[in-house]
mmCIF file of the N, C-alpha and C atoms, coordinates in Angstrom:
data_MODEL
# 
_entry.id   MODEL 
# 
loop_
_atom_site.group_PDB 
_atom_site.id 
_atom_site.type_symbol 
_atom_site.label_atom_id 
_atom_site.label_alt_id 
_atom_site.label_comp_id 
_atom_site.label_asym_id 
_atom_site.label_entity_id 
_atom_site.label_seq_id 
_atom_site.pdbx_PDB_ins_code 
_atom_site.Cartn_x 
_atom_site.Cartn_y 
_atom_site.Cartn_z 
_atom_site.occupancy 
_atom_site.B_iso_or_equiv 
_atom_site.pdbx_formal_charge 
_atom_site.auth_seq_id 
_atom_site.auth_comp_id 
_atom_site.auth_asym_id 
_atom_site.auth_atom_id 
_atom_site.pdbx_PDB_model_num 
ATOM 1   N N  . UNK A 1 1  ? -23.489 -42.254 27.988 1.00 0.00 ? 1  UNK A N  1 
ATOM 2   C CA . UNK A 1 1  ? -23.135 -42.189 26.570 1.00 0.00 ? 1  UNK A CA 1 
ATOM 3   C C  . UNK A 1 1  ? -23.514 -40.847 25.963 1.00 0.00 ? 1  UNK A C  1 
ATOM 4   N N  . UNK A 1 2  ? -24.931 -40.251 26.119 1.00 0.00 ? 2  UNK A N  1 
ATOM 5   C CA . UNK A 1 2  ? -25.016 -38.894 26.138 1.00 0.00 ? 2  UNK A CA 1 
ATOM 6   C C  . UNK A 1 2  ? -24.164 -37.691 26.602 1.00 0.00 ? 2  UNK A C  1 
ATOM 7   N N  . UNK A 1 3  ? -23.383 -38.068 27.608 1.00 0.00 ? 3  UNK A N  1 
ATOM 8   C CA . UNK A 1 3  ? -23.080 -37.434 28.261 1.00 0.00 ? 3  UNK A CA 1 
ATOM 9   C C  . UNK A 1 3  ? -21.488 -37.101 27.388 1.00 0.00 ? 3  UNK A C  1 
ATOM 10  N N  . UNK A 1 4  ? -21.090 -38.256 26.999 1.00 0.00 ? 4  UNK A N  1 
ATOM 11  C CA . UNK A 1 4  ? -19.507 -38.016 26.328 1.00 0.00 ? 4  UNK A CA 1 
ATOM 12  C C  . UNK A 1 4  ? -19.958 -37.499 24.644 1.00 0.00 ? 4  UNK A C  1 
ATOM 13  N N  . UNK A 1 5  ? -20.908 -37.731 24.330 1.00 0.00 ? 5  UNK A N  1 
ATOM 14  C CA . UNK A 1 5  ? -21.544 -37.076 22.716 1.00 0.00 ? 5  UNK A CA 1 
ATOM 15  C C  . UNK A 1 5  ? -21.597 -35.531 22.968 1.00 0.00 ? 5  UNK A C  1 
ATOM 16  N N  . UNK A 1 6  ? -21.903 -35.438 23.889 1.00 0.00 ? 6  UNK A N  1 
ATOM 17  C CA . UNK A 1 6  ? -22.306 -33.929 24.632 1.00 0.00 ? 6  UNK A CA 1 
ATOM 18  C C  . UNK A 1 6  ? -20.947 -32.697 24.726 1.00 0.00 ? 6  UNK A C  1 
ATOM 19  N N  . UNK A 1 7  ? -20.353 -34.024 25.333 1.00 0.00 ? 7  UNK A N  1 
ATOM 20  C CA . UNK A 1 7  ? -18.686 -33.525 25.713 1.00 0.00 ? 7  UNK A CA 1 
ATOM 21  C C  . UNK A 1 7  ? -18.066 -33.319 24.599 1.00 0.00 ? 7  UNK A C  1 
ATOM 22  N N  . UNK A 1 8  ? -18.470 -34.225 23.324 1.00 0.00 ? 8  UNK A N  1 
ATOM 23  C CA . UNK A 1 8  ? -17.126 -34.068 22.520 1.00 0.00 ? 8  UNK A CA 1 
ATOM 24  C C  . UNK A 1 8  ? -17.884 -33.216 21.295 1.00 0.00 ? 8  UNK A C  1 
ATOM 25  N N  . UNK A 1 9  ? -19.462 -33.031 21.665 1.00 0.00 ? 9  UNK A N  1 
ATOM 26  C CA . UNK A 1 9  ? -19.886 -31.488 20.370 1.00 0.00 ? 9  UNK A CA 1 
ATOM 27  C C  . UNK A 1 9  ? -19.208 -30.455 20.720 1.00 0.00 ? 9  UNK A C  1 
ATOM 28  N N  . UNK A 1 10 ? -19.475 -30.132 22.115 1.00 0.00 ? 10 UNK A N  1 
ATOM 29  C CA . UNK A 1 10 ? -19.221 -28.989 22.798 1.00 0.00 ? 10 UNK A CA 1 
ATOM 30  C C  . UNK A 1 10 ? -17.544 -28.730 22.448 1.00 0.00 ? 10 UNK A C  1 
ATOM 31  N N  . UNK A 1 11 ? -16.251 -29.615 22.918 1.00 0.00 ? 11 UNK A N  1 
ATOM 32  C CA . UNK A 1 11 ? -15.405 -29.425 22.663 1.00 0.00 ? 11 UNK A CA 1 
ATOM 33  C C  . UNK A 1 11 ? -14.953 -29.216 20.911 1.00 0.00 ? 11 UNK A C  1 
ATOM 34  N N  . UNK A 1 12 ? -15.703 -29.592 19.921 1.00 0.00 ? 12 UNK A N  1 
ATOM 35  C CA . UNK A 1 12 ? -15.586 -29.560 18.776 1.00 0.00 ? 12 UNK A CA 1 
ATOM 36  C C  . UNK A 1 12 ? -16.089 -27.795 17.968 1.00 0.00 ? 12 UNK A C  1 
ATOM 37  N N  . UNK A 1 13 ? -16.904 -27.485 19.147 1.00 0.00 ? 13 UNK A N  1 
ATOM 38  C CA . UNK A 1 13 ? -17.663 -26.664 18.784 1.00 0.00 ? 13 UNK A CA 1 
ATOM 39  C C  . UNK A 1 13 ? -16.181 -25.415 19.524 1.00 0.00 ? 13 UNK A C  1 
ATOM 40  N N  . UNK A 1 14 ? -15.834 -25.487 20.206 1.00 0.00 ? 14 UNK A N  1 
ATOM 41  C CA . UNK A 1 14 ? -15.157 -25.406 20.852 1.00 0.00 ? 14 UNK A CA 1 
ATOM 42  C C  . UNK A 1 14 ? -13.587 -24.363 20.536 1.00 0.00 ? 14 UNK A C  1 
ATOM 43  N N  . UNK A 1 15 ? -12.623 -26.014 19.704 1.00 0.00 ? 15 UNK A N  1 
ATOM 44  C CA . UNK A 1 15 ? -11.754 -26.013 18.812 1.00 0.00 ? 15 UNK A CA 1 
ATOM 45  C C  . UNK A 1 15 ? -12.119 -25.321 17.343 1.00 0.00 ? 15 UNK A C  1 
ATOM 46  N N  . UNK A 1 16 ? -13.371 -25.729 16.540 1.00 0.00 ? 16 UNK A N  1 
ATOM 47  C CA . UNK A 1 16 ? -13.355 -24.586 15.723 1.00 0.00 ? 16 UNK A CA 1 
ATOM 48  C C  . UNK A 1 16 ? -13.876 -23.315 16.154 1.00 0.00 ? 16 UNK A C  1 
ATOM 49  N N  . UNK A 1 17 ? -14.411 -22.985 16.485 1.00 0.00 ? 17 UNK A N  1 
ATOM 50  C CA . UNK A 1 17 ? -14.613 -21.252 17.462 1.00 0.00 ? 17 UNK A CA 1 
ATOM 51  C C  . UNK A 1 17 ? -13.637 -20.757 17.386 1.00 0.00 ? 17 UNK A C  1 
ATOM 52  N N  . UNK A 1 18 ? -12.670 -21.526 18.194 1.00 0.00 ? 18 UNK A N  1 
ATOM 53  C CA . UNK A 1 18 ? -10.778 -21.168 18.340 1.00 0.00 ? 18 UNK A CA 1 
ATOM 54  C C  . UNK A 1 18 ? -10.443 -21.071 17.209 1.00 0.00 ? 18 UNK A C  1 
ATOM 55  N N  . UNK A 1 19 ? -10.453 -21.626 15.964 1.00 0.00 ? 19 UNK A N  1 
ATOM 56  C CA . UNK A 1 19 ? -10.278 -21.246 14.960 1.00 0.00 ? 19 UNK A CA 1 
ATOM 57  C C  . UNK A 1 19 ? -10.265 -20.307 14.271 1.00 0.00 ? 19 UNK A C  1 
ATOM 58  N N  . UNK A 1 20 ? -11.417 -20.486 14.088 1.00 0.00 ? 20 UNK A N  1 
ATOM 59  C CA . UNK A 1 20 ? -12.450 -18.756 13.356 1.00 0.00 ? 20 UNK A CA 1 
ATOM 60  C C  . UNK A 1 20 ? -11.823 -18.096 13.909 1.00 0.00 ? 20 UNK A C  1 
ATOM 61  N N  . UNK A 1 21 ? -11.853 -17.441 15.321 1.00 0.00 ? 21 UNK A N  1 
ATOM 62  C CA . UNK A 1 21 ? -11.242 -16.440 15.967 1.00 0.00 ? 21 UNK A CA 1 
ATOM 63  C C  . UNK A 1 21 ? -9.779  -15.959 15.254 1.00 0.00 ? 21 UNK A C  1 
ATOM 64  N N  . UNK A 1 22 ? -8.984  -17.189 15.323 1.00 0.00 ? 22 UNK A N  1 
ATOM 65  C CA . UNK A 1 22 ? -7.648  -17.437 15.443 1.00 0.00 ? 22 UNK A CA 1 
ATOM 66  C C  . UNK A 1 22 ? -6.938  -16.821 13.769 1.00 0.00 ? 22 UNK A C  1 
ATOM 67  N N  . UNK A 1 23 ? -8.001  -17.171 12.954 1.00 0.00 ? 23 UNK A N  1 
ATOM 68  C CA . UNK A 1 23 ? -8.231  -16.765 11.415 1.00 0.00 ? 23 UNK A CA 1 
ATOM 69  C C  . UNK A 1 23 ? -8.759  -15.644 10.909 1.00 0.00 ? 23 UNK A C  1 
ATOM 70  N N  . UNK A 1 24 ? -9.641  -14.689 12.003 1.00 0.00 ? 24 UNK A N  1 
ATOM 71  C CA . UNK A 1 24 ? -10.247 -13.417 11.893 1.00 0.00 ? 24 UNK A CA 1 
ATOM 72  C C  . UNK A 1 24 ? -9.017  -12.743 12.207 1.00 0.00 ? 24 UNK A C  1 
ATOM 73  N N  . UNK A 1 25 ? -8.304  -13.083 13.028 1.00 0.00 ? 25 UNK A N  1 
ATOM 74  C CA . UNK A 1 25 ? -6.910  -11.938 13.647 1.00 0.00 ? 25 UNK A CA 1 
ATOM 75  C C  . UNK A 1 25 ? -6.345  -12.432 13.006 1.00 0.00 ? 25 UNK A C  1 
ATOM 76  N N  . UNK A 1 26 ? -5.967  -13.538 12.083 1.00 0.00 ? 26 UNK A N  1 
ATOM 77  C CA . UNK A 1 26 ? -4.994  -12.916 11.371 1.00 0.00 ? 26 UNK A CA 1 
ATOM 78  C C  . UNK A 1 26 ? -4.818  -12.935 9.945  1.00 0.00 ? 26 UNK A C  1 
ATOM 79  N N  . UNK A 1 27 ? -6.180  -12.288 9.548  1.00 0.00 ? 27 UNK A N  1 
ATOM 80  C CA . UNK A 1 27 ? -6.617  -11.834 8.786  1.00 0.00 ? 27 UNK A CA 1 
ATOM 81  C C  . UNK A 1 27 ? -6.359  -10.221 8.874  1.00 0.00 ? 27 UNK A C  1 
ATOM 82  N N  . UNK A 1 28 ? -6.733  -9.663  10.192 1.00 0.00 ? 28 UNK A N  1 
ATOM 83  C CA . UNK A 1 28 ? -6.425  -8.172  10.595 1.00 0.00 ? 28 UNK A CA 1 
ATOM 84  C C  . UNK A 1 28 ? -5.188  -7.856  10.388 1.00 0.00 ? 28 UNK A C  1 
ATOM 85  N N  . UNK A 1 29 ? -4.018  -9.307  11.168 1.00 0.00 ? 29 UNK A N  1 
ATOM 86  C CA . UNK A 1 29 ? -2.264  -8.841  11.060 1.00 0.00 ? 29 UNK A CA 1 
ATOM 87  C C  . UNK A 1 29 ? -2.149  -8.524  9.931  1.00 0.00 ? 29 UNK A C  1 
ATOM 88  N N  . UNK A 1 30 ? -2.461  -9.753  8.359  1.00 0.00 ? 30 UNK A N  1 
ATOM 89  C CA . UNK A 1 30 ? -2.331  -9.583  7.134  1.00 0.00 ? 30 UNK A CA 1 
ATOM 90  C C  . UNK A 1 30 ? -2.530  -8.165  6.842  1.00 0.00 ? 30 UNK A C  1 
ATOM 91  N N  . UNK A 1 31 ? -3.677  -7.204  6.914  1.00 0.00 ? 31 UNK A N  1 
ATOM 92  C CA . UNK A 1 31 ? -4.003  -6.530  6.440  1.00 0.00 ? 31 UNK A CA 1 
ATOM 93  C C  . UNK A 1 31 ? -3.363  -5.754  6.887  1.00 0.00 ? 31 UNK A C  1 
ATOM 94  N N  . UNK A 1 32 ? -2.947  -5.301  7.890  1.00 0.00 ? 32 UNK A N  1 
ATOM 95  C CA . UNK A 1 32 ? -1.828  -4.316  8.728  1.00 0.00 ? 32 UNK A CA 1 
ATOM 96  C C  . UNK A 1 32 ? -0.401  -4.427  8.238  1.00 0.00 ? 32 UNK A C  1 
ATOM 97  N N  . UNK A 1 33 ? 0.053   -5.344  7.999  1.00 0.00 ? 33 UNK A N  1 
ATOM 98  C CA . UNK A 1 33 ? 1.413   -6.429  7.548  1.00 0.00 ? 33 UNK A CA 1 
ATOM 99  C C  . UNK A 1 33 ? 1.302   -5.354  6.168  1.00 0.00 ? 33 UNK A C  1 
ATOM 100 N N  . UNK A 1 34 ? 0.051   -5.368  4.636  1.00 0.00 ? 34 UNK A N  1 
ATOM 101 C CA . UNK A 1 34 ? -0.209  -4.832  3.995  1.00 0.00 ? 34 UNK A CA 1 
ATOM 102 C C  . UNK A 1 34 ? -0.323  -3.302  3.742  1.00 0.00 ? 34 UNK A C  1 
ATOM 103 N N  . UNK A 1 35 ? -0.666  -3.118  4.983  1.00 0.00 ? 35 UNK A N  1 
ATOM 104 C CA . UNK A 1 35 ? -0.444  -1.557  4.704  1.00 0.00 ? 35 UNK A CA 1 
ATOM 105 C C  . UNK A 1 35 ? 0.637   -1.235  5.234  1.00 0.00 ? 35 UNK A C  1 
ATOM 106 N N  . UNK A 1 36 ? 1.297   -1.215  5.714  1.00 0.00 ? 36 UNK A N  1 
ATOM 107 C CA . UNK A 1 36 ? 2.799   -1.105  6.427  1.00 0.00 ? 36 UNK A CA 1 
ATOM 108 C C  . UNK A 1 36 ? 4.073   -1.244  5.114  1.00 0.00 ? 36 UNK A C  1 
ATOM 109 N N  . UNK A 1 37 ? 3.537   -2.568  4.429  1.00 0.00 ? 37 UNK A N  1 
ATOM 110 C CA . UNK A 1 37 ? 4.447   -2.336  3.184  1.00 0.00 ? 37 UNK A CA 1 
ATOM 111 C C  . UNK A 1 37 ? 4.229   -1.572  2.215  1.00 0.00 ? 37 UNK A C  1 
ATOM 112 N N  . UNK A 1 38 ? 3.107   -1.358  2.052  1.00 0.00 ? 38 UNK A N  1 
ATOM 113 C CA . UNK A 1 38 ? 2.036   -0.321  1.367  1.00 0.00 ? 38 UNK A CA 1 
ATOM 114 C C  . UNK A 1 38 ? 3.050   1.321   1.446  1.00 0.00 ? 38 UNK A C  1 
ATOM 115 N N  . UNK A 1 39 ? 2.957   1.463   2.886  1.00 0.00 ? 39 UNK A N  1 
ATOM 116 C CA . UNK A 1 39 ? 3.570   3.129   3.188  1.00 0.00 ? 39 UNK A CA 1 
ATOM 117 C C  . UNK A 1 39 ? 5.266   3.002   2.808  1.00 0.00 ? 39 UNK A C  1 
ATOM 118 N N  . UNK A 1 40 ? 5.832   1.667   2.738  1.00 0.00 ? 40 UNK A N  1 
ATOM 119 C CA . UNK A 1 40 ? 7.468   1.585   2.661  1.00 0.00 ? 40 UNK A CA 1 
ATOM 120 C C  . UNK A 1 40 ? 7.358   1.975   1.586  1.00 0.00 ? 40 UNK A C  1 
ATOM 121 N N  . UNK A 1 41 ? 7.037   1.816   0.862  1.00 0.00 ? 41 UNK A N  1 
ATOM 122 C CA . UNK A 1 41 ? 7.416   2.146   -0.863 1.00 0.00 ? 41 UNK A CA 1 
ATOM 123 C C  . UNK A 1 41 ? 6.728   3.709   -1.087 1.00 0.00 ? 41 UNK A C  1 
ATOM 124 N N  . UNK A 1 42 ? 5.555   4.465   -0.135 1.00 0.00 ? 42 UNK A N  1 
ATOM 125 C CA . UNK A 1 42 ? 5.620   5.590   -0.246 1.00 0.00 ? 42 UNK A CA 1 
ATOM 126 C C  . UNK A 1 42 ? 6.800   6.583   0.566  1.00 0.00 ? 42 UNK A C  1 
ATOM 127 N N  . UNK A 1 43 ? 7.257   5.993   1.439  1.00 0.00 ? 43 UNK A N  1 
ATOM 128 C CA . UNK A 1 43 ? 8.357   6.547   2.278  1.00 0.00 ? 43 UNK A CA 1 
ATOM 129 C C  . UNK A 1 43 ? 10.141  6.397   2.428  1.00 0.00 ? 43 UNK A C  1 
ATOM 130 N N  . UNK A 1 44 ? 9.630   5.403   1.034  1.00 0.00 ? 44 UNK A N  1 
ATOM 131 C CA . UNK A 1 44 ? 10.905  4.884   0.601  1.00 0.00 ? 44 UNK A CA 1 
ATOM 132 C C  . UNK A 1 44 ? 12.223  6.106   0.747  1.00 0.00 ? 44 UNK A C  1 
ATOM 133 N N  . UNK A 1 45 ? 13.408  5.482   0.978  1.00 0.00 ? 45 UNK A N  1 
ATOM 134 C CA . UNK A 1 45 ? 14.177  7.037   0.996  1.00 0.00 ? 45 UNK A CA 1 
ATOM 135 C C  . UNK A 1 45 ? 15.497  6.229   -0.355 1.00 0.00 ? 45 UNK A C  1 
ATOM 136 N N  . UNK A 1 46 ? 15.740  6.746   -1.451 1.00 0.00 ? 46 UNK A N  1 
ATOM 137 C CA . UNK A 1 46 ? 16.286  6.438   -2.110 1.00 0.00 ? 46 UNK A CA 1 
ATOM 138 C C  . UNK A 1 46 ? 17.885  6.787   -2.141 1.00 0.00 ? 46 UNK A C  1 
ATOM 139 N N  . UNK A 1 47 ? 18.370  7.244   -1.114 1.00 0.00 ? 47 UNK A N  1 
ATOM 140 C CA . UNK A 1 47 ? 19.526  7.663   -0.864 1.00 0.00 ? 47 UNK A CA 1 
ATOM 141 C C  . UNK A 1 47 ? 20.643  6.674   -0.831 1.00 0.00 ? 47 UNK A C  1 
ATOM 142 N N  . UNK A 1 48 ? 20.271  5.602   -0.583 1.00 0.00 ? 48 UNK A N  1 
ATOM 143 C CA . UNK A 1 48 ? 21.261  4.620   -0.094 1.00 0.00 ? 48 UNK A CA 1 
ATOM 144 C C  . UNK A 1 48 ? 21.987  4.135   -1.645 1.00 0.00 ? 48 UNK A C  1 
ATOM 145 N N  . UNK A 1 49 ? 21.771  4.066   -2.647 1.00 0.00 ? 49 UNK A N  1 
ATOM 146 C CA . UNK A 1 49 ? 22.194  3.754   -3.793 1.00 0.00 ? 49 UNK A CA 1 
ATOM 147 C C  . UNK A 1 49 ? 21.474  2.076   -4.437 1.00 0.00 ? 49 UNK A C  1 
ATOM 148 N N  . UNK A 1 50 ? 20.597  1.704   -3.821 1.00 0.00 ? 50 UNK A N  1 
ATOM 149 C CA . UNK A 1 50 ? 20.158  0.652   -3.844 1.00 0.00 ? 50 UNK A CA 1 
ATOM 150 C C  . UNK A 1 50 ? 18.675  0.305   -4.379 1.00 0.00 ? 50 UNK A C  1 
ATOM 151 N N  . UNK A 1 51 ? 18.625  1.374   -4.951 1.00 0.00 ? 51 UNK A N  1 
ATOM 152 C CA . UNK A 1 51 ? 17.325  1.434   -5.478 1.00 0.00 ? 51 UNK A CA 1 
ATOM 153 C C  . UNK A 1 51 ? 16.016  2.170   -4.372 1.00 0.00 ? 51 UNK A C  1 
ATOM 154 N N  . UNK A 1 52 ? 14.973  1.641   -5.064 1.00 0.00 ? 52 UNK A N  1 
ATOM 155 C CA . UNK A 1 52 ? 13.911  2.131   -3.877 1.00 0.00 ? 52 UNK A CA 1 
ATOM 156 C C  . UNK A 1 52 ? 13.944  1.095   -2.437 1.00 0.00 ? 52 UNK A C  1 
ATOM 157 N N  . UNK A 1 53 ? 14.630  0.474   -2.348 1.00 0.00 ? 53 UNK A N  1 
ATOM 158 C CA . UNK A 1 53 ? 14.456  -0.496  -1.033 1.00 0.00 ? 53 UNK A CA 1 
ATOM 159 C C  . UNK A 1 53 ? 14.663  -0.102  0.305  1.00 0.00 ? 53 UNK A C  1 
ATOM 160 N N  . UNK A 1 54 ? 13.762  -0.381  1.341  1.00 0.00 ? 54 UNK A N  1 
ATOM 161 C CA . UNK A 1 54 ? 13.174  0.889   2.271  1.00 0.00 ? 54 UNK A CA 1 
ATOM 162 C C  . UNK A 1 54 ? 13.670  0.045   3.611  1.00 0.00 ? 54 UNK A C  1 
ATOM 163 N N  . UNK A 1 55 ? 14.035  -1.692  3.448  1.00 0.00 ? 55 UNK A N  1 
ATOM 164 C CA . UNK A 1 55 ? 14.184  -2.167  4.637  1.00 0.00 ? 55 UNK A CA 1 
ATOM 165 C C  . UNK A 1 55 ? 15.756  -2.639  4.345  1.00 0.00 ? 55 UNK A C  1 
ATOM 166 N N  . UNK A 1 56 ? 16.355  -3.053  5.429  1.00 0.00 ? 56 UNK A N  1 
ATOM 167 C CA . UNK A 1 56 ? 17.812  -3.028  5.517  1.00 0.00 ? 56 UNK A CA 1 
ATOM 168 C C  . UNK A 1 56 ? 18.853  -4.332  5.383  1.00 0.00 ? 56 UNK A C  1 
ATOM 169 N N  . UNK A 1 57 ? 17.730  -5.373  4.930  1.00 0.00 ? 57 UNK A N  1 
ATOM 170 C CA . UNK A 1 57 ? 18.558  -6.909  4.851  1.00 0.00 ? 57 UNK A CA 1 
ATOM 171 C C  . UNK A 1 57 ? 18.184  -6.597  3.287  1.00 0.00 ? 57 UNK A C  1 
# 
């Protein structure tokens, strides 16, 4: 009975770890995702007649 209490902290401990992790990266994408749109609007090329809009859909 110890033995499956044991089993199922560990795996709990486990699945959220995987989490956290899983939520730290993509926390990083966000922030990358952010600066990326960040530079479109400094690199914007206004030529197209469409205003400042920098991506193509």
């Amino acid at each position: 009975m110890t033995m499956l209490i044991l089993v199922l902290v560990l795996l709990l401990a486990l699945i959220l770890g995987g989490a956290g992790f899983a939520m730290h990266v993509l926390w990083w994408v966000a922030l990358a995702v952010l600066v990326v749109w960040i530079l479109g609007f400094f690199f914007a090329s206004g030529g197209s007649g469409h205003g400042r809009r920098w991506y193509r859909w």
